[in-house]
MARRO-297415 format. One record per residue (C-alpha): x, y, z; residue number from 1. Coordinates in nm, 4 decimals, always signed. Example, Ala and Ser with C-alpha at 12.3 -4.5 7.8 and 13.67 -1.06 7.14 Angstrom:
BEGIN
<marpa><u>+1.2300</u><v>-0.4500</v><w>+0.7800</w><i>1</i></marpa>
<marpa><u>+1.3670</u><v>-0.1060</v><w>+0.7140</w><i>2</i></marpa>
This chain:
BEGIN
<marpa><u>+9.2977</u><v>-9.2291</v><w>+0.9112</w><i>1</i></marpa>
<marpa><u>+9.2290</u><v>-9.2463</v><w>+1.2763</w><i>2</i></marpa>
<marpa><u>+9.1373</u><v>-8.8561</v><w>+1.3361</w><i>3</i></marpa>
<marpa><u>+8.7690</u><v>-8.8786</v><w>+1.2932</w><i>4</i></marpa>
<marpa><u>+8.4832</u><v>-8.8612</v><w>+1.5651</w><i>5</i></marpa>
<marpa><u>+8.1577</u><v>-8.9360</v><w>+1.5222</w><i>6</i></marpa>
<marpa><u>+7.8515</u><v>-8.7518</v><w>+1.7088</w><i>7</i></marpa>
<marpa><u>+7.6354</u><v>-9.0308</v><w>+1.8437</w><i>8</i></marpa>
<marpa><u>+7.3914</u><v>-8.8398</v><w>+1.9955</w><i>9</i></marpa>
<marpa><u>+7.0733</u><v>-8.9093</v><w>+1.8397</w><i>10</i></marpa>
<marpa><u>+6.9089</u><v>-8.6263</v><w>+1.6281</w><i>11</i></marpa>
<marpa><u>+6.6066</u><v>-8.6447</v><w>+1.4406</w><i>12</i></marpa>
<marpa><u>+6.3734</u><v>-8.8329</v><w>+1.2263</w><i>13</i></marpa>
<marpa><u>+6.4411</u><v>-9.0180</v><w>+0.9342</w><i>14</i></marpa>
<marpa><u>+6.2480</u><v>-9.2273</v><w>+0.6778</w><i>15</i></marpa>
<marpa><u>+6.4897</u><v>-9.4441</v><w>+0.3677</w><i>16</i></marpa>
<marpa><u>+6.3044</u><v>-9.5432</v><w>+0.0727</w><i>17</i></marpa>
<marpa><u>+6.5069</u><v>-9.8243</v><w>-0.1363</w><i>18</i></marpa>
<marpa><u>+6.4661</u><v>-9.7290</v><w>-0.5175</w><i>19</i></marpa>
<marpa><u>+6.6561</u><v>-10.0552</v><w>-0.6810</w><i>20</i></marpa>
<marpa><u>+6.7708</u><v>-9.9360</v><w>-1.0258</w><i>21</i></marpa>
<marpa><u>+7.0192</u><v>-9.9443</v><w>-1.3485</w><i>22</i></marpa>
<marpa><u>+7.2197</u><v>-10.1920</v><w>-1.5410</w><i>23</i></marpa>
<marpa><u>+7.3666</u><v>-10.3598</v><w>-1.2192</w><i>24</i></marpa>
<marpa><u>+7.0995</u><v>-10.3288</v><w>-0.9770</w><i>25</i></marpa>
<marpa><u>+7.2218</u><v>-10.0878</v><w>-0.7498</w><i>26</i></marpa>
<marpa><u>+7.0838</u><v>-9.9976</v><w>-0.4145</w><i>27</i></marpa>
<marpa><u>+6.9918</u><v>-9.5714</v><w>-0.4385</w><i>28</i></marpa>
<marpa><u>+6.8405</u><v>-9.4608</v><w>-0.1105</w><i>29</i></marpa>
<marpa><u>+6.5903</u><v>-9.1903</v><w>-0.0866</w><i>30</i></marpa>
<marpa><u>+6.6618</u><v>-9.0147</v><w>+0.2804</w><i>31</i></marpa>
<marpa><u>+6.3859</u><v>-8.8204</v><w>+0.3919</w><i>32</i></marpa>
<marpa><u>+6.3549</u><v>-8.5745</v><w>+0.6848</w><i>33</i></marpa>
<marpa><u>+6.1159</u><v>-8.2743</v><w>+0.7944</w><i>34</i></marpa>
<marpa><u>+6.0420</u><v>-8.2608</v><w>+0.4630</w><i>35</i></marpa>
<marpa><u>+6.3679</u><v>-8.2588</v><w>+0.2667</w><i>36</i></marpa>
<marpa><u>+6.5692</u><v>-8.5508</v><w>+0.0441</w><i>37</i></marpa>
<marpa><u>+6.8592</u><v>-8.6106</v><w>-0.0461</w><i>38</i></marpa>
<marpa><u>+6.9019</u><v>-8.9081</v><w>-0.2981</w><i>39</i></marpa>
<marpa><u>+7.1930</u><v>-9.1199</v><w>-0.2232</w><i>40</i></marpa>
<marpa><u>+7.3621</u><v>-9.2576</v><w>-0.5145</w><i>41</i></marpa>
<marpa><u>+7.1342</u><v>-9.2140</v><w>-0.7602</w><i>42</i></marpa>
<marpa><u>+7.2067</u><v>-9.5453</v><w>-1.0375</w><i>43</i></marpa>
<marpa><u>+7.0470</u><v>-9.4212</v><w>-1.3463</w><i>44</i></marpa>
<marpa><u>+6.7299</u><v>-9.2516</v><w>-1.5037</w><i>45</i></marpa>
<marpa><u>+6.7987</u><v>-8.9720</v><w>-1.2249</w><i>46</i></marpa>
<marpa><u>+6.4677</u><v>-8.8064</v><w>-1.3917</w><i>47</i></marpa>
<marpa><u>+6.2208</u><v>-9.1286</v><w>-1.2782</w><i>48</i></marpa>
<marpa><u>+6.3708</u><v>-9.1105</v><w>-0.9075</w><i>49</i></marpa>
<marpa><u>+6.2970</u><v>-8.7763</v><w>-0.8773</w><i>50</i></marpa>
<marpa><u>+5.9320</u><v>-8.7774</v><w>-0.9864</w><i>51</i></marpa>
<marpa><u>+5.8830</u><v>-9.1465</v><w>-0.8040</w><i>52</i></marpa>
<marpa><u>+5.9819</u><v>-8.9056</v><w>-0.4867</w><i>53</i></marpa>
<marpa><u>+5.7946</u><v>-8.6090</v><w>-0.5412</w><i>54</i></marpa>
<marpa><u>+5.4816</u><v>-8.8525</v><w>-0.6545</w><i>55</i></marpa>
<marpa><u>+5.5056</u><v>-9.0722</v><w>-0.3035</w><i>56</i></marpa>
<marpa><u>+5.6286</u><v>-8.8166</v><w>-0.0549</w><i>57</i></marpa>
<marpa><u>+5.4455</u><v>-8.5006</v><w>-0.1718</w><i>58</i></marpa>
<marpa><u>+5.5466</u><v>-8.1902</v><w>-0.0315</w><i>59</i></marpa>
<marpa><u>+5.9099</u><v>-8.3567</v><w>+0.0177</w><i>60</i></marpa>
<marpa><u>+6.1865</u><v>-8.1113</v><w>-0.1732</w><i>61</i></marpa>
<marpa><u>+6.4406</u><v>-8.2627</v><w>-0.3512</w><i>62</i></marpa>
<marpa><u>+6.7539</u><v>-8.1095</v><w>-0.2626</w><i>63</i></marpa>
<marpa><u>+7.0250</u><v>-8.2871</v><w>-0.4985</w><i>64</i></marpa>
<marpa><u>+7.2349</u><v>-8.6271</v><w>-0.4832</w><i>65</i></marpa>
<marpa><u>+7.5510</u><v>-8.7239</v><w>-0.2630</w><i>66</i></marpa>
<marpa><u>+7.7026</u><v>-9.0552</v><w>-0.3906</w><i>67</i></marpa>
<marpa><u>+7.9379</u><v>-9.3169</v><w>-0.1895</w><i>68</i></marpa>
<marpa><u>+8.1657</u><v>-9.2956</v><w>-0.4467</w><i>69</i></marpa>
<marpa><u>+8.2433</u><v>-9.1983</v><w>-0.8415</w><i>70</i></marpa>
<marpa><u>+8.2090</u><v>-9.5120</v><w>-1.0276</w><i>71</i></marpa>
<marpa><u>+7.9186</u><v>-9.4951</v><w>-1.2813</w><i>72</i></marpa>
<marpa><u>+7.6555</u><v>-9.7303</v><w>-1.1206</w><i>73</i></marpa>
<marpa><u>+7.6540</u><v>-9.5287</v><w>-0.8535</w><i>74</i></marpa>
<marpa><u>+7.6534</u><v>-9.1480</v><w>-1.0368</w><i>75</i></marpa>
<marpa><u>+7.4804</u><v>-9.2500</v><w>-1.3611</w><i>76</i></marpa>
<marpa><u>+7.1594</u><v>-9.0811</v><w>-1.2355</w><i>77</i></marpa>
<marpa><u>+7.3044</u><v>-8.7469</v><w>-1.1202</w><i>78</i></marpa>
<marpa><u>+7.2442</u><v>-8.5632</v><w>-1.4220</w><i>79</i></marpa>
<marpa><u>+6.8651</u><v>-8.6551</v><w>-1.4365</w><i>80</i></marpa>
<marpa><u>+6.8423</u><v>-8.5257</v><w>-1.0578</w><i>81</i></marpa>
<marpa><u>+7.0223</u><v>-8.1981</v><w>-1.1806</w><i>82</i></marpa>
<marpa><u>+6.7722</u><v>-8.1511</v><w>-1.4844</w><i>83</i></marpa>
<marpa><u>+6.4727</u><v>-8.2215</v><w>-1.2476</w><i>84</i></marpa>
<marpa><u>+6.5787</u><v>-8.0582</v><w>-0.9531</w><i>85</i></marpa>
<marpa><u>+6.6943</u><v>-7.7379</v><w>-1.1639</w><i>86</i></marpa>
<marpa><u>+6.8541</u><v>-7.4265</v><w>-1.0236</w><i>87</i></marpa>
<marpa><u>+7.0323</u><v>-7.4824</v><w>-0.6928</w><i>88</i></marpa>
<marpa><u>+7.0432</u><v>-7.8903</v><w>-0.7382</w><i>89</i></marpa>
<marpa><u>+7.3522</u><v>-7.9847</v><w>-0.5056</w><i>90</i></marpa>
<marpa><u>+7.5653</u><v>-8.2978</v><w>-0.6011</w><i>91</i></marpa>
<marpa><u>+7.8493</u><v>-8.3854</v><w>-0.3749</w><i>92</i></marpa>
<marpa><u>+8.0862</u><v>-8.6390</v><w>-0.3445</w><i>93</i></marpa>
<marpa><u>+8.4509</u><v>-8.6930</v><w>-0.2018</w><i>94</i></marpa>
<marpa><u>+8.7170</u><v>-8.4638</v><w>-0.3188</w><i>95</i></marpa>
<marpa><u>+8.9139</u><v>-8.7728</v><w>-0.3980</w><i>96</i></marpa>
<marpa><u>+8.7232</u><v>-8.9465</v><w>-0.6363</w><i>97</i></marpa>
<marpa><u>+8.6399</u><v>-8.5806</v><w>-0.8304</w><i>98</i></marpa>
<marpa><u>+8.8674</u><v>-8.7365</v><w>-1.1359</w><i>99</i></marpa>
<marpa><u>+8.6370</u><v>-9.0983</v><w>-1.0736</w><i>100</i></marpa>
<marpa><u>+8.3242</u><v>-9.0798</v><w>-1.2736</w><i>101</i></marpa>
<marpa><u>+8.4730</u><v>-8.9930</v><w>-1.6234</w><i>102</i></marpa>
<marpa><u>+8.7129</u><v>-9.2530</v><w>-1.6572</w><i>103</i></marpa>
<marpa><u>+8.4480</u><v>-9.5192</v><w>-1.5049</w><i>104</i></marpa>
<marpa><u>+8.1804</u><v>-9.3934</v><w>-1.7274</w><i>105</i></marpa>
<marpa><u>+8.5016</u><v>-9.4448</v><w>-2.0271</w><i>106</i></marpa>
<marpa><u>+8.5548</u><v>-9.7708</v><w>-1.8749</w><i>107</i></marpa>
<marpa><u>+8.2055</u><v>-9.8983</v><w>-1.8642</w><i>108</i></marpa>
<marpa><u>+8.1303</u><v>-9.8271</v><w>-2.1943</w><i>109</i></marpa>
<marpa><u>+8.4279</u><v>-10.0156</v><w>-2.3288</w><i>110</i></marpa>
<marpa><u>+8.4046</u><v>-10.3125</v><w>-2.1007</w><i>111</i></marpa>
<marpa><u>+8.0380</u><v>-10.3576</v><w>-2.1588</w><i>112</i></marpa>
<marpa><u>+7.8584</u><v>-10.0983</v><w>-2.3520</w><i>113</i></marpa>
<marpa><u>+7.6787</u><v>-9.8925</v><w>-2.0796</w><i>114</i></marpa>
<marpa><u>+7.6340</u><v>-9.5494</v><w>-2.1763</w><i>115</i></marpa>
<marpa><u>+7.5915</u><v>-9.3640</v><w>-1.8789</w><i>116</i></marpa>
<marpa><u>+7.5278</u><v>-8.9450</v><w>-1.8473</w><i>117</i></marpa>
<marpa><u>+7.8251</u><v>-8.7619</v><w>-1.7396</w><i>118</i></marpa>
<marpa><u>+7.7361</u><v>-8.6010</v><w>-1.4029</w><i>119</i></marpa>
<marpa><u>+7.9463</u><v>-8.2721</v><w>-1.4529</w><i>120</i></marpa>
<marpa><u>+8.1183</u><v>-8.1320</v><w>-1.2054</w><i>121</i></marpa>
<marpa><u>+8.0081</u><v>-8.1289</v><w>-0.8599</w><i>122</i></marpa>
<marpa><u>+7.8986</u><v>-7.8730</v><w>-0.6500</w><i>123</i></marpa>
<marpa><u>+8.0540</u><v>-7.9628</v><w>-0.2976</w><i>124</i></marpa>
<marpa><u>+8.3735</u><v>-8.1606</v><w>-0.2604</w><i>125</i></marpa>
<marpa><u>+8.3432</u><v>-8.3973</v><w>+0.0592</w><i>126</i></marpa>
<marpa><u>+8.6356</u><v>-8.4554</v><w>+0.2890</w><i>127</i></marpa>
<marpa><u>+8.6363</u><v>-8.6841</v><w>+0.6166</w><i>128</i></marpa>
<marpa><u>+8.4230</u><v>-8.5301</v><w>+0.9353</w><i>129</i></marpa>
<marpa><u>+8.2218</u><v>-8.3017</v><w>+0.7119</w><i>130</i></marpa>
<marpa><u>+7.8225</u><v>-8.3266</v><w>+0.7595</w><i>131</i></marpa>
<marpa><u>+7.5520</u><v>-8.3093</v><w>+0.5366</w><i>132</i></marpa>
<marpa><u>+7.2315</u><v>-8.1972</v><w>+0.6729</w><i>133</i></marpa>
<marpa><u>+6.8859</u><v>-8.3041</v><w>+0.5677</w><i>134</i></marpa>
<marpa><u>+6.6135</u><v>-8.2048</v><w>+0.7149</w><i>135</i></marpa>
<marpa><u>+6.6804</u><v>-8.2230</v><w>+1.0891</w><i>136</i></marpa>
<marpa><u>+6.9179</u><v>-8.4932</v><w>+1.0720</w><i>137</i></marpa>
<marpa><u>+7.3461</u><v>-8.5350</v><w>+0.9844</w><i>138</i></marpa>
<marpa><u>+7.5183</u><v>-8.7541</v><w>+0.7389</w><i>139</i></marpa>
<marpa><u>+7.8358</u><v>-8.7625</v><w>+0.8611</w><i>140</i></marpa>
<marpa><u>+8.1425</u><v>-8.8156</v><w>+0.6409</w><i>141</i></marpa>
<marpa><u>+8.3515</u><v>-9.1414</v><w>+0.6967</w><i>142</i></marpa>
<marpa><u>+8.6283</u><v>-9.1968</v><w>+0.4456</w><i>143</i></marpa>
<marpa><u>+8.6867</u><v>-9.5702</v><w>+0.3232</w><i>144</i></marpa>
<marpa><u>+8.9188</u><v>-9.5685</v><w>+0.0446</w><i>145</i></marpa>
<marpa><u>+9.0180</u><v>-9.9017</v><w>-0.1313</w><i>146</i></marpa>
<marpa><u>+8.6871</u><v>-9.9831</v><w>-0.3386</w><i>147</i></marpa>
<marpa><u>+8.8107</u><v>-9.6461</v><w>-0.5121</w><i>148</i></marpa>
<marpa><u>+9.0474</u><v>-9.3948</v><w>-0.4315</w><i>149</i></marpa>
<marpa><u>+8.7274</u><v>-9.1841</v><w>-0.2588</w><i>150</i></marpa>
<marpa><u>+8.5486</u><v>-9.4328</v><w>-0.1235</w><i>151</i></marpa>
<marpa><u>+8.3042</u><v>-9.2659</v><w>+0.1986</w><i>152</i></marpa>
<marpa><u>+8.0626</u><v>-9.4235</v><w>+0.4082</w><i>153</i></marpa>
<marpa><u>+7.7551</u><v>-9.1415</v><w>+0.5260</w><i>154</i></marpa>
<marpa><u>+7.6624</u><v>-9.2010</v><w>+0.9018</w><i>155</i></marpa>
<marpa><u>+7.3650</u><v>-9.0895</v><w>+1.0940</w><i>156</i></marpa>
<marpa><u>+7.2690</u><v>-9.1012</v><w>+1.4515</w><i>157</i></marpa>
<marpa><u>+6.8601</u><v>-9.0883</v><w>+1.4285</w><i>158</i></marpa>
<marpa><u>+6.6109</u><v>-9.1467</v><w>+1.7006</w><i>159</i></marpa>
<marpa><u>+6.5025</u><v>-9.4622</v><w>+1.5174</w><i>160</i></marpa>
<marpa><u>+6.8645</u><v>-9.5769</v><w>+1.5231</w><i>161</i></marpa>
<marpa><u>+7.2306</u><v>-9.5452</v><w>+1.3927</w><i>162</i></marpa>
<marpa><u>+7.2434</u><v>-9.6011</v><w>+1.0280</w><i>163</i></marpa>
<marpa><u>+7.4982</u><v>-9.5762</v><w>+0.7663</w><i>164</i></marpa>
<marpa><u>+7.5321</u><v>-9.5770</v><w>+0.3914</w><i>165</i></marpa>
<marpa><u>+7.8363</u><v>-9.7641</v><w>+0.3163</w><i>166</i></marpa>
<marpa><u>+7.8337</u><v>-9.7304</v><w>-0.0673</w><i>167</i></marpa>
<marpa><u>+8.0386</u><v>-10.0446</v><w>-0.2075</w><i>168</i></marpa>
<marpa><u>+8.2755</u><v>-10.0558</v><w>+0.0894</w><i>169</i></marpa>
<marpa><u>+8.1134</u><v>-10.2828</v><w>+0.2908</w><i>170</i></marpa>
<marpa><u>+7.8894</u><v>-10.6087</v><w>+0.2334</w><i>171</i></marpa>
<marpa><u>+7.7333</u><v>-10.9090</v><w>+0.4218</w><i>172</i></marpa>
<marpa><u>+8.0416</u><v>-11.1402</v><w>+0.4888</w><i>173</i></marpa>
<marpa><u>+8.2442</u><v>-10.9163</v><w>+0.1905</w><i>174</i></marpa>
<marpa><u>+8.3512</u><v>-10.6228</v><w>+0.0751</w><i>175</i></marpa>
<marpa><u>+8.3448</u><v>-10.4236</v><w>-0.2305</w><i>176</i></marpa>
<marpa><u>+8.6270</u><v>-10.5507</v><w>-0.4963</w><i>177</i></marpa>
<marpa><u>+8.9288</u><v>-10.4206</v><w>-0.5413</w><i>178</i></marpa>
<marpa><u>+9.0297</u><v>-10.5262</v><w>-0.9040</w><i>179</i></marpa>
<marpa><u>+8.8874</u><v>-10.2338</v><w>-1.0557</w><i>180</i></marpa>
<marpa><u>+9.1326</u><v>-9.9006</v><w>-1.1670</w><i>181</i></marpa>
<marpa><u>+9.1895</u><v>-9.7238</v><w>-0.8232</w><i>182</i></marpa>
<marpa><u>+9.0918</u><v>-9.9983</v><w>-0.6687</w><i>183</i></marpa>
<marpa><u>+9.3301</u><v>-10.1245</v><w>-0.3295</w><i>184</i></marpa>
<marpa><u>+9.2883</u><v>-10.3998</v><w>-0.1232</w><i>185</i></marpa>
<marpa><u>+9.5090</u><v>-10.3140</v><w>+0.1825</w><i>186</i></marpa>
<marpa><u>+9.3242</u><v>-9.9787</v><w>+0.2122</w><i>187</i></marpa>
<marpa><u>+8.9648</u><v>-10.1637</v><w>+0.1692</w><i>188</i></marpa>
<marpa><u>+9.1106</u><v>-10.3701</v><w>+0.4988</w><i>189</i></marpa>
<marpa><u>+9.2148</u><v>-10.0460</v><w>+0.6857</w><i>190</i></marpa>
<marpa><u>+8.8847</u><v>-9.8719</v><w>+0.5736</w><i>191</i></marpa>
<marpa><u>+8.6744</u><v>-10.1753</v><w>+0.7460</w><i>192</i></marpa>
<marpa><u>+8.8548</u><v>-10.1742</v><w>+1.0692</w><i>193</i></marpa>
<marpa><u>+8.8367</u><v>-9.8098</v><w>+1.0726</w><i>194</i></marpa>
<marpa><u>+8.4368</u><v>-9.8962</v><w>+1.0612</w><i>195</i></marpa>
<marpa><u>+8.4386</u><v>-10.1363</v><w>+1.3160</w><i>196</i></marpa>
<marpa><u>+8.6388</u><v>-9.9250</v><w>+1.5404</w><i>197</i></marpa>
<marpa><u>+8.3716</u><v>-9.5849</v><w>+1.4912</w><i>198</i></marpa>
<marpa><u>+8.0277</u><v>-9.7251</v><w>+1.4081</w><i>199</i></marpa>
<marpa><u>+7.8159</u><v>-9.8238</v><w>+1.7408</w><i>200</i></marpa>
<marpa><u>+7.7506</u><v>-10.2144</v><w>+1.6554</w><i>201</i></marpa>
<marpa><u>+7.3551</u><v>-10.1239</v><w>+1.6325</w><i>202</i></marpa>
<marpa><u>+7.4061</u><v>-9.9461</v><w>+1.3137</w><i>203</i></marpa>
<marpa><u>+7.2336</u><v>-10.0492</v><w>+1.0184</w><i>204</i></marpa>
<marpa><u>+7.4460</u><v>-10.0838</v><w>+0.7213</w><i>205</i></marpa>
<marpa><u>+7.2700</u><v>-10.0097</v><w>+0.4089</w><i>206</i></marpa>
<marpa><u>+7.5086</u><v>-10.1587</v><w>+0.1194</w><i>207</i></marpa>
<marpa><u>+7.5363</u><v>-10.0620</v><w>-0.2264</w><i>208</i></marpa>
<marpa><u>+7.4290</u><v>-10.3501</v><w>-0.3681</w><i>209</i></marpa>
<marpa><u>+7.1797</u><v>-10.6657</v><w>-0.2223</w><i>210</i></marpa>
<marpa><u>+7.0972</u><v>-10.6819</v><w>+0.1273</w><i>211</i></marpa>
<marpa><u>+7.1847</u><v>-10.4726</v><w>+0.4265</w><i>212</i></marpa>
<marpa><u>+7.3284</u><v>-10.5456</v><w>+0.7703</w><i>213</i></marpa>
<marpa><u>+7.4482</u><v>-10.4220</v><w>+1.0864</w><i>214</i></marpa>
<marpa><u>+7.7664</u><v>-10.3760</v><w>+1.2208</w><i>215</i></marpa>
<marpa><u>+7.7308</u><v>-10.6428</v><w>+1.4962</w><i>216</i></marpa>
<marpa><u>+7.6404</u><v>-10.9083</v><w>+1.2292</w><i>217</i></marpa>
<marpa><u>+7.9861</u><v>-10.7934</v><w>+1.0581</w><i>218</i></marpa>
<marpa><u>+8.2259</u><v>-10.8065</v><w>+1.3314</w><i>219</i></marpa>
<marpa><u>+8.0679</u><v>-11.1759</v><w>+1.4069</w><i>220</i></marpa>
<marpa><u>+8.0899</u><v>-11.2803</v><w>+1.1042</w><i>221</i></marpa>
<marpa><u>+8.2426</u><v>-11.0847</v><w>+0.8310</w><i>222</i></marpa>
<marpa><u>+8.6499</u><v>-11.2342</v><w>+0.8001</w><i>223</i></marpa>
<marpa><u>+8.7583</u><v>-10.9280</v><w>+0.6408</w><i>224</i></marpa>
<marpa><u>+8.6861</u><v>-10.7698</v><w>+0.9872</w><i>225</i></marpa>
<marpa><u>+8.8745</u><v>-10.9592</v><w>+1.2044</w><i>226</i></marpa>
<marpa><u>+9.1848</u><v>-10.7728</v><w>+1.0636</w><i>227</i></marpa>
């Protein structure tokens, strides 16, 4: 778990557009830099988040989706990005949780009939320390197994700031459950001390779900990170 390093020298220019969306009101992020995008767990009606980003940030290209993790909240837009974005539309998410998104979209539909588009198959398996670039800045790959199996939190040092998607990992005072199929609670634990031994305590957290935070706010006050 521990092998990781994180580059915290500042690098670039970043604007984050909040698109709430879907059946459970989940938190996608449009990141935008030198005029490129990468949608960041894109909930649902992956179509309307792609033409809400070409419409307010025009001349911005879309380059694909990289989700958190596989559960179908969180993917159940993909395939709308893929059909909008067309040839060359990346999608990318942790090698681990490649078997996630078909037995959560299964799982969702039994539990409470949510019909979600299957994302197919994606084109770049993530793994910890890899980077995604976007525009001129790096999304560097944390992984923070426990909310599923391949659970990762995206971190970038900007010149605004560190910030960090932390998917469903991490919340105000909380983190993500653990009660759902590959779910873990002792690995959730070793995932958030793993973040509050890497991420600079400036660092914006921006959750999966409801309100963001920053890592100084967490190690005050969150109990699950005084492990």
């Amino acid at each position: 778990m521990g092998t990781v390093s994180l580059d915290l020298t500042p690098k670039g220019s970043v604007e984050i557009e909040t698109l709430v969306n879907g059946p459970i009101q989940t938190n996608s992020y449009a990141v935008i830099s030198d005029n490129e995008c990468m949608i960041i767990d894109p909930a649902w009606e992956g179509e309307r988040l792609v033409e809400h980003i070409r419409a307010e940030h025009p001349g911005v290209r879309v380059l694909g989706a990289v989700c958190t993790h596989g559960h179908a909240d969180h993917v159940g837009g993909v395939a709308g990005v893929r059909t909008t974005v067309g040839e060359g539309c990346r999608y990318e998410l942790c090698a681990k949780d490649a078997a996630v998104p078909h037995a959560n979209i299964e799982e969702q539909r039994a539990m409470w009939g949510i019909e979600t588009p299957n994302p197919g198959e994606p084109t770049r398996l993530l793994a910890e320390g890899d980077a995604i670039e976007v525009g001129d800045i790096c999304l560097q790959v944390i992984e923070t197994p426990g909310h599923t199996p391949g659970g990762i939190v995206l971190f970038a040092a900007t010149e605004q700031g560190n910030i960090a998607f932390v998917g469903d990992t991490l919340f105000p005072g909380s983190h993500g459950r653990t009660d759902l199929a590959g779910g873990d609670e002792a690995a959730i634990l070793r995932s958030l001390s793993k973040l509050a031994r890497l991420l600079p305590p400036d660092t914006v957290c921006l959750t999966g779900h409801g309100d963001s935070t920053t890592m100084a706010r967490e190690l005050m006050q969150n109990p699950f990170m005084q492990v």
